[in-house]
Backbone as CSV, one residue per row, in Angstrom:
resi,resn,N_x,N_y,N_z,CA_x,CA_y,CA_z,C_x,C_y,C_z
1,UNK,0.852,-1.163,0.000,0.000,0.000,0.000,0.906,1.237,0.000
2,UNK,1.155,1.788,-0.980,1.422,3.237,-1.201,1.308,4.581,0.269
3,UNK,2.605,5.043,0.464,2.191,5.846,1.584,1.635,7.049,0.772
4,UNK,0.674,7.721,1.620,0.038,9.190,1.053,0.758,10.458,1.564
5,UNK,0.752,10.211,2.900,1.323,11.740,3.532,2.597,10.990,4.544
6,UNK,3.913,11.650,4.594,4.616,11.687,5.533,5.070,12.345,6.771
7,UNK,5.012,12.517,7.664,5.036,13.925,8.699,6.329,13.258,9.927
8,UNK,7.569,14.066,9.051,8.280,13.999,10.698,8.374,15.481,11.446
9,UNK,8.076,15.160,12.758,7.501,15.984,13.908,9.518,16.245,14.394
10,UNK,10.072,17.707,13.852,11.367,17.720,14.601,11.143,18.586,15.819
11,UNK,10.143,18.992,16.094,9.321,19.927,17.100,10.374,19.677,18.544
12,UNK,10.633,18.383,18.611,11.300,17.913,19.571,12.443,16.375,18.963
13,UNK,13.313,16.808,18.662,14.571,15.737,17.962,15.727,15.357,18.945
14,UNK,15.836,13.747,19.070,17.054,13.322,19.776,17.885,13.265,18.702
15,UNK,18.845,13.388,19.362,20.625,13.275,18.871,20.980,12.881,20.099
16,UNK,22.548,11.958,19.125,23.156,11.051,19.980,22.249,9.848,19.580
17,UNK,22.827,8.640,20.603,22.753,7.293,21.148,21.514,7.391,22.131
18,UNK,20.788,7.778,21.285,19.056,7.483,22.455,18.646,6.515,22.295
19,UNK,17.536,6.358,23.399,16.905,7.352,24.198,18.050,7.610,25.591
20,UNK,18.626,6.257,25.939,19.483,6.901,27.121,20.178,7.379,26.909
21,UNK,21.302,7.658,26.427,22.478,8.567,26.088,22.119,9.613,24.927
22,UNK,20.788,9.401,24.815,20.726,10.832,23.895,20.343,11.918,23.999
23,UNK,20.314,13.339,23.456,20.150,14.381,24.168,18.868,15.134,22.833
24,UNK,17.538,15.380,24.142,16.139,15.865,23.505,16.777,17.421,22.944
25,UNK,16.211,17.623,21.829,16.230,19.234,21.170,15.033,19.769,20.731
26,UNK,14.533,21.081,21.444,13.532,21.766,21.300,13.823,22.941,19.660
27,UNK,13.017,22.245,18.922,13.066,22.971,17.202,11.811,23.774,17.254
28,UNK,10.847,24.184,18.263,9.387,24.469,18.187,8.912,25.008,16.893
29,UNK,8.189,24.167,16.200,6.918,24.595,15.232,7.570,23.575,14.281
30,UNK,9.151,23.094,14.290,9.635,22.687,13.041,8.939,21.157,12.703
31,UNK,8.210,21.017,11.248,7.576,19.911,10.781,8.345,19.923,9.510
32,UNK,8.659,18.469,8.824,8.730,18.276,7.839,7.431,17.640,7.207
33,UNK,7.262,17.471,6.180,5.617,16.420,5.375,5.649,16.590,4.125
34,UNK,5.934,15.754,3.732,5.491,15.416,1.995,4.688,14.484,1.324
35,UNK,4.749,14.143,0.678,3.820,13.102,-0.054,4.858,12.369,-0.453
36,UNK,6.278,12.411,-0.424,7.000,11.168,-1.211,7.889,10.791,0.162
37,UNK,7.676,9.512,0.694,8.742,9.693,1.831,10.212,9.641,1.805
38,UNK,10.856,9.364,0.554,12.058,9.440,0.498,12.363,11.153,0.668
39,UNK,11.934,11.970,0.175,12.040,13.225,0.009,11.837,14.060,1.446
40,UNK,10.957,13.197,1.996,10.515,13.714,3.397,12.177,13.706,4.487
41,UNK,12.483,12.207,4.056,13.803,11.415,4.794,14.636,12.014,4.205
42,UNK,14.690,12.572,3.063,16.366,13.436,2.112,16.139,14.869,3.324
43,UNK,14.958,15.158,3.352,15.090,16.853,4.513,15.275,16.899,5.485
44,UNK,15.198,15.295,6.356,14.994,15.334,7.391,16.614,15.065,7.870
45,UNK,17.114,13.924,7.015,18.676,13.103,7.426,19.907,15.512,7.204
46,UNK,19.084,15.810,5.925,19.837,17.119,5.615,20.516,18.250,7.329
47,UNK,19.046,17.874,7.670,19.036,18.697,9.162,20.094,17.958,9.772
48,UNK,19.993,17.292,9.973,20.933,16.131,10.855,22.677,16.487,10.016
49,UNK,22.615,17.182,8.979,24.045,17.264,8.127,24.505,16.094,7.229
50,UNK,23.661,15.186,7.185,23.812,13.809,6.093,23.233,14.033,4.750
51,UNK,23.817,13.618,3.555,23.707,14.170,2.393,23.314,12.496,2.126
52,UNK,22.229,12.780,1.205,21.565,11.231,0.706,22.810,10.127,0.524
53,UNK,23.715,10.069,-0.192,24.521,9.111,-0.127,24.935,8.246,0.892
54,UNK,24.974,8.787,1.917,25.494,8.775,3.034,24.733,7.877,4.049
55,UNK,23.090,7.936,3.655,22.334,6.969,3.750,22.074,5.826,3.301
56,UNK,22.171,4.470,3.597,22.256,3.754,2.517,20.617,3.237,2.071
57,UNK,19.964,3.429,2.488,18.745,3.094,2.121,17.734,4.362,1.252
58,UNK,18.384,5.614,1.893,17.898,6.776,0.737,18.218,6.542,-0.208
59,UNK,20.306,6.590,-0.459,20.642,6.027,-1.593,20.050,5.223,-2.394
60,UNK,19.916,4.208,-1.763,19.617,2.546,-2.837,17.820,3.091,-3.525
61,UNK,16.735,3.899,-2.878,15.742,4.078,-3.141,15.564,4.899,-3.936
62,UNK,16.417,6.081,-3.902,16.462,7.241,-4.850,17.349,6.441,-6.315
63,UNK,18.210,5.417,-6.140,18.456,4.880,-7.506,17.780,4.076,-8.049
64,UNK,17.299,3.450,-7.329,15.934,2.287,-7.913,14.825,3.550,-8.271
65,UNK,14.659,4.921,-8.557,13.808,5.386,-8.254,12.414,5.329,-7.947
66,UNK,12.601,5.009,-6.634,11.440,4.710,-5.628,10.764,5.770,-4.947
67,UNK,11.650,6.704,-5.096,11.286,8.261,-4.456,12.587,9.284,-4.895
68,UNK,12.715,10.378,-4.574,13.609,11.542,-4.649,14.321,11.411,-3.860
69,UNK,16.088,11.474,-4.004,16.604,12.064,-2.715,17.228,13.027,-3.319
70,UNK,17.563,13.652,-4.552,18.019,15.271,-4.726,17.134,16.150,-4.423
71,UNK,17.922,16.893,-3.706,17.493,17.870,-2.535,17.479,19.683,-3.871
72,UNK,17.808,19.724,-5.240,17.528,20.214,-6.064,16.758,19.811,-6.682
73,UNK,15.456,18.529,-6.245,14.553,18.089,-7.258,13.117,18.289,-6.736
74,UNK,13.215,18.890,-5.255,12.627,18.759,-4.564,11.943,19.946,-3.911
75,UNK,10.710,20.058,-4.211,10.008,21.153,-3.983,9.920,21.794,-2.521
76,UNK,10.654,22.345,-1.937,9.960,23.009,-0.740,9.502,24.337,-0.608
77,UNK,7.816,24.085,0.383,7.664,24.963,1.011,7.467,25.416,2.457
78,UNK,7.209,26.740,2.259,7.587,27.536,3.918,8.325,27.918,3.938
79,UNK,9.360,27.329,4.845,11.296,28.267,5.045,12.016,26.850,4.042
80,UNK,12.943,27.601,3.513,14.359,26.844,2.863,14.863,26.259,3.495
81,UNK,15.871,25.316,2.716,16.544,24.362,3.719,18.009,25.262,4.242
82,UNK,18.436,25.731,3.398,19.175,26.742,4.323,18.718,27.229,5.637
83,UNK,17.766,27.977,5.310,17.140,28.570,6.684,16.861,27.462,7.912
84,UNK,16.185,26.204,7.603,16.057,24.871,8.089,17.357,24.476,8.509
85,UNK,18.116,24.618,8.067,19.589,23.708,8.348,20.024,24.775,9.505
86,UNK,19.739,26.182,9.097,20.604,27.098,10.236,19.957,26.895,11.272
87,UNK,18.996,26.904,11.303,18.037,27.257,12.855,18.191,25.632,13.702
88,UNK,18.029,24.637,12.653,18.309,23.495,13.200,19.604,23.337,14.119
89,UNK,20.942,23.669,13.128,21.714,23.531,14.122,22.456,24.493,14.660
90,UNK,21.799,25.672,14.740,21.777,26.221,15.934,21.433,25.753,17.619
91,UNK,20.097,25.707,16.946,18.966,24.604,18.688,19.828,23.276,18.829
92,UNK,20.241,22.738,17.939,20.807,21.155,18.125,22.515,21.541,18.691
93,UNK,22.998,21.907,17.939,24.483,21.997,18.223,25.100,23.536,18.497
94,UNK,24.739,24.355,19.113,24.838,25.834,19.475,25.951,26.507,18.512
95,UNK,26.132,25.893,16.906,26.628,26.249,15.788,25.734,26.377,14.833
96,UNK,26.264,27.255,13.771,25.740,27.603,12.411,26.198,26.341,11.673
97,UNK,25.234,25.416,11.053,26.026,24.072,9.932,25.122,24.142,9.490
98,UNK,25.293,24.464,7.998,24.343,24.783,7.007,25.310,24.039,6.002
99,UNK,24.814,22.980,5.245,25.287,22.268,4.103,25.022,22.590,3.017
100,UNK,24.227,23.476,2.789,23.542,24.033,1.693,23.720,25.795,1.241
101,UNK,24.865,26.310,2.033,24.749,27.527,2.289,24.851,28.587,1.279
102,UNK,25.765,27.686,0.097,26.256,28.539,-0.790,25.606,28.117,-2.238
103,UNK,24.523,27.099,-2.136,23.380,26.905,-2.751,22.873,25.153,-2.660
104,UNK,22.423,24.546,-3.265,21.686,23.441,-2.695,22.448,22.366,-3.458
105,UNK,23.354,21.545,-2.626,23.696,20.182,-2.677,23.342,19.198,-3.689
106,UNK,23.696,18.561,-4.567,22.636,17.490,-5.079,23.132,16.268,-3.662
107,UNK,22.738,15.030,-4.493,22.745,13.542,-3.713,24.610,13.554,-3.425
108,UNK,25.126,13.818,-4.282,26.215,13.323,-3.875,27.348,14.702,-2.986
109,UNK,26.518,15.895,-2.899,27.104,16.574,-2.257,27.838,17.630,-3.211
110,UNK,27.528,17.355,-4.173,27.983,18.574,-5.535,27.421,19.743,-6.005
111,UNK,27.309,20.858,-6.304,26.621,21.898,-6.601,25.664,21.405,-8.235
């Protein structure tokens, strides 16, 4: 059965080795949701600073094309992933890491 809608909730995101050794991060309001879940998982792993390759199951899905993982193929709206990536790890890691800063990444991390 075909998924319809995807929704990851980063409203509140562990990092690290959780749940015990991992540490909760308050993102308030931040939602990802799409209709393709690979695409949902390419924005979500991005925040985190992982570029589809790097995943091996984004990878293998975005080449079988099963879904999107270029992050230039991929429609967003609301705030950018720039903007997404800054604010993210800001709240997550009390740094600016923006992977996308100087324009948007494909899969393998190339302009």
């Amino acid at each position: 059965m075909p998924i319809d809608l995807t929704i990851v909730s980063a409203d509140r995101t562990m990092i690290g080795t959780g749940p015990s050794l991992g540490k909760s991060i308050e993102n308030k309001g931040l939602i990802i949701a799409g209709t393709d879940p690979i695409s949902t998982d390419t924005v979500s792993a991005r925040l985190l600073g992982f570029l589809p390759q790097a995943i091996h199951y984004l990878y293998t899905l975005h080449k079988k094309r099963i879904g999107e993982g270029d992050l230039k193929k991929i429609e967003l709206k609301g705030i950018g992933i720039k903007k997404a990536e800054e604010e993210f790890s800001i709240n997550t890691f009390n740094k600016r890491i923006v992977l996308d800063d100087k324009g948007i990444k494909n899969i393998h991390g190339n302009k």
